[in-house]
N, C-alpha and C positions, 0 to 999 in steps of 0.2 A: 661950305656949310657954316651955319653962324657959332659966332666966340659960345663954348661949353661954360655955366655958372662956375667962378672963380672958386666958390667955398659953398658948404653947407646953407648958410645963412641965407643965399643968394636962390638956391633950390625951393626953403621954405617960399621967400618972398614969392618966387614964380607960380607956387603950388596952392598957395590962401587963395588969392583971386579965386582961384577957381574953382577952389570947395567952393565957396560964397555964391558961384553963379550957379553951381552946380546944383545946390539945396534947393536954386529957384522954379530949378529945371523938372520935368519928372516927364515919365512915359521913353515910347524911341527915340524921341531925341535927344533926349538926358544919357539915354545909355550908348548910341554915336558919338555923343561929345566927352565921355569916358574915354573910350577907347581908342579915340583918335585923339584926345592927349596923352594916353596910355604908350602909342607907338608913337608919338612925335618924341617922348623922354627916351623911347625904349631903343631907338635911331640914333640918338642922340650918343645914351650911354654904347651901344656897339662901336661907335665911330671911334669916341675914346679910346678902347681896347682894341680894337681890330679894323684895317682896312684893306680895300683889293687895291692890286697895282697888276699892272701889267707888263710886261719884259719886253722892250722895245729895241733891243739889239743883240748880238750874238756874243757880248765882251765876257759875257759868263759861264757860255757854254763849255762843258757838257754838265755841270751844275745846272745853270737853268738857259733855257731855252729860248729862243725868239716866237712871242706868242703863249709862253705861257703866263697862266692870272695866278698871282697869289695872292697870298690871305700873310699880309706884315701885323706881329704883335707888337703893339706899339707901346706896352706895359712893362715890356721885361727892362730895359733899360733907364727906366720912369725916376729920375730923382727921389728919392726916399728919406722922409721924412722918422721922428725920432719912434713912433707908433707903427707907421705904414709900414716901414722897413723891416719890421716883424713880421707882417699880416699877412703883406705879400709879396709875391714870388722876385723882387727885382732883384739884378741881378750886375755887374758891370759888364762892359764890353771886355769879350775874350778876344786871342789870336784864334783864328779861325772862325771867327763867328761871319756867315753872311749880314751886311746892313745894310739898311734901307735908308739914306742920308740926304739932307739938300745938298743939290752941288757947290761945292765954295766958288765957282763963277758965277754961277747963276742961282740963286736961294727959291727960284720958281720951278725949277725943275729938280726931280727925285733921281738918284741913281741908285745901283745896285752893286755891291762890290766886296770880296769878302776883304777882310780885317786881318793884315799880316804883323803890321807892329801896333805894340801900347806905348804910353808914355815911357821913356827911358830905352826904349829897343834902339840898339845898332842895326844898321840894314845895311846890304849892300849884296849886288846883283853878279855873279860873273859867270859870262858865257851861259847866260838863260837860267844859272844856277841863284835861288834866292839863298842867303847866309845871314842867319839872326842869331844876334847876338856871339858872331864866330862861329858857329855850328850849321853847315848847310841843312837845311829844311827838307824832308822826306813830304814830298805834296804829290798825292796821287791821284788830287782834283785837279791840278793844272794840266793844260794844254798847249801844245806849240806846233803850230801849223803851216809854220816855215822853216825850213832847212840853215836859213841863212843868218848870221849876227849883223845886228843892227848896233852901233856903238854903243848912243843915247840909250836905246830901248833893254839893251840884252846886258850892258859893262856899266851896270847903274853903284854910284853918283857918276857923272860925268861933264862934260860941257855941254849944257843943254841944247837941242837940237832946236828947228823950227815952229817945234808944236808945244814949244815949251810953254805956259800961262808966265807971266809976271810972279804970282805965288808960289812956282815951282823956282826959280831964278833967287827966289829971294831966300827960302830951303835950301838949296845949294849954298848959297854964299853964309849962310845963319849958323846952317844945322849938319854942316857936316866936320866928323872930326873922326883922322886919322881913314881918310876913305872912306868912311863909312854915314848915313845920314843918321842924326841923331831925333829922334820922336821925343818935341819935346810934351811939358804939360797938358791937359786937357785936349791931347790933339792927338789923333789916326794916322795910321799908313795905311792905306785902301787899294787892292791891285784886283782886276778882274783874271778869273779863270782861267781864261784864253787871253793867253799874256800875249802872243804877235797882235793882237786884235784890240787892245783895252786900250780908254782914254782913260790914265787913274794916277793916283798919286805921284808919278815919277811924271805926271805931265801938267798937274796943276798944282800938288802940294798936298800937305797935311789936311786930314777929315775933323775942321773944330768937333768937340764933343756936342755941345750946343746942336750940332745941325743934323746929329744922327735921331731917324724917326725911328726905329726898330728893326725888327730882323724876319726875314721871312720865315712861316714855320708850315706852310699848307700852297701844295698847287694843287688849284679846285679845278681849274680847266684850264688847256692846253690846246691851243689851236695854229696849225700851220699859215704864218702869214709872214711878210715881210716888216723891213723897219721903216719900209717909206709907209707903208699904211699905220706902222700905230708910233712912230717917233712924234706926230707933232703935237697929239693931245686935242686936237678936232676928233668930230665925228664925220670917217670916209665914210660915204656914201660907197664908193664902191666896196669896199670892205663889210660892211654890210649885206651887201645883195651877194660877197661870197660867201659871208655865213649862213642865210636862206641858203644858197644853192648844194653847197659844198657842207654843211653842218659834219653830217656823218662820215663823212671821205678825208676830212683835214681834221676832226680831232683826234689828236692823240690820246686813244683811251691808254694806254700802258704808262700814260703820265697822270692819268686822274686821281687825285685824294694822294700825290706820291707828297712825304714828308718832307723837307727840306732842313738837312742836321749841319750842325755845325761838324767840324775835324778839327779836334784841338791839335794846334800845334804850339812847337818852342818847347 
C-alpha cells in the first residue's frame, strides 16, 4: 500500500487539488469523484490503525490457531508524541502482551509471538520451566507437546544448538549474565505458546522495539487449513477452491469475533 502523508501539511496539499477540480465538476460524476476519494483516504486511514494478518503456523497454539485472521492494532504501541500521548490510547509493550513484529532475520516477513521479557528482565529456562527475573512464571497459555527435554530448547541459555541464527549466538555471548539472558535496551524476548514447536527468541535473539507492528486484538475469521497453504504469502489456488468447497465445514465458528487478550505476567 503506498507511504500514508508524513504530517498534516502533506494531507492539506493532497486535498486542495481536489476541491479545485471538484468545483469544476457537478452532476453524477462530481458526486463519484467525492466518494471514491472519500474511500481511497478512508482505506488509507484504516490501514493506519488496523490490519488483517493471518496465522500461518501452529507456534502459538492454543492462543491462536493455524488459519486463523486477525485484526492487529497497530496504534497501541505507536510512539507518542508530547500531545498525542494524552489523546490517545498508546500504550508500552507489556509481559504478556501478544505482538505482531518483523522478523529480525527477515524484516519482509511478520511473526507472531507473545512477549515474555522487557528491557532489564533476567530469563532463564529450566526443564520447560520459564524463571523471570528469579521467580518462575505461572503461564497457563503455554503448551508442551513433548514429553522429552531438549538441552538448547528446554535448559535456556545454553550452548546453542543447530538452529541457532547468528543473533541468538551473539545474545548468548553479550547478554548473558550469571545464567541467565539479560534483555537489554529497546529490545524483546518473544517465545511462542507452544514452546516444543516455536522458532523465537532463544533461536534468533532479541525483538528490536523498532520492528514490533502491534498486537493482535480481534479473530474475525478462523479457517481450518495447513502452513504449507498460507506460509508463503502467494495466492494457493488450491486453497482457494477449498474455501468455495469447504467454507461452512472448516470454519471454526466457535472462534469467530473471539478477542485475543493479553495475560500479564512478572
Amino acid at each position: 500500500m503506498g507511504r500514508l502523508p508524513a504530517c498534516p501539511g502533506e494531507c492539506v496539499n493532497l486535498i486542495q487539488p481536489y476541491r479545485k477540480l471538484r468545483s469544476l465538476k457537478s452532476g453524477p460524476r462530481g458526486f463519484i469523484a467525492d466518494w471514491a476519494v472519500t474511500i481511497v483516504f478512508l482505506l488509507f486511514g484504516i490501514s493506519a490503525i488496523a490490519q488483517p494478518f493471518v496465522i500461518p503456523s501452529p507456534s502459538m497454539e492454543d492462543t491462536l490457531l493455524t488459519g486463523d485472521h486477525v485484526l492487529v492494532d497497530k496504534m497501541v504501541y505507536a510512539p507518542h508524541g508530547a500531545l498525542s500521548g494524552h489523546l490517545l490510547p498508546y500504550e508500552p509493550v507489556h509481559r504478556g502482551d501478544v505482538i505482531v513484529f518483523r522478523y529480525p532475520i527477515d524484516i519482509t516477513q511478520n511473526y507472531v509471538k507473545r512477549c515474555i521479557g522487557v528491557p532489564g528482565d533476567h530469563i532463564r529456562i529450566v526443564n520447560k520451566e520459564v524463571y523471570l527475573n528469579g521467580k518462575k512464571l505461572d503461564e497457563p497459555y503455554a503448551i508442551h507437546r513433548t514429553g522429552y527435554i531438549l538441552p538448547y530448547r528446554d535448559n535456556f541459555p545454553g550452548q546453542p544448538d543447530m538452529q541457532a541464527y547468528p543473533p541468538a549466538v551473539q545474545m548468548l555471548q553479550n547478554n548473558v549474565v550469571d545464567g541467565e539472558v539479560v534483555v537489554p535496551p529497546d529490545n524483546y524476548f518473544a517465545m511462542g505458546d507452544n514452546r516444543d514447536n516455536s522458532l523465537d527468541s532463544r533461536y534468533w535473539g532479541f525483538v528490536p522495539r523498532a520492528n514490533i507492528v502491534g498486537t493482535p486484538f480481534l479473530i474475525w475469521w478462523s479457517y481450518e487449513a495447513s502452513t504449507e497453504e498460507l506460509a508463503s504469502g502467494n495466492i494457493d489456488i488450491g486453497h482457494i477452491v477449498d474455501i468455495v468447497l469447504h467454507f461452512f465445514t472448516k470454519t471454526r465458528w466457535d472462534r469467530t469475533f473471539k478477542l485475543v487478550r493479553r495475560y500479564p505476567i512478572g
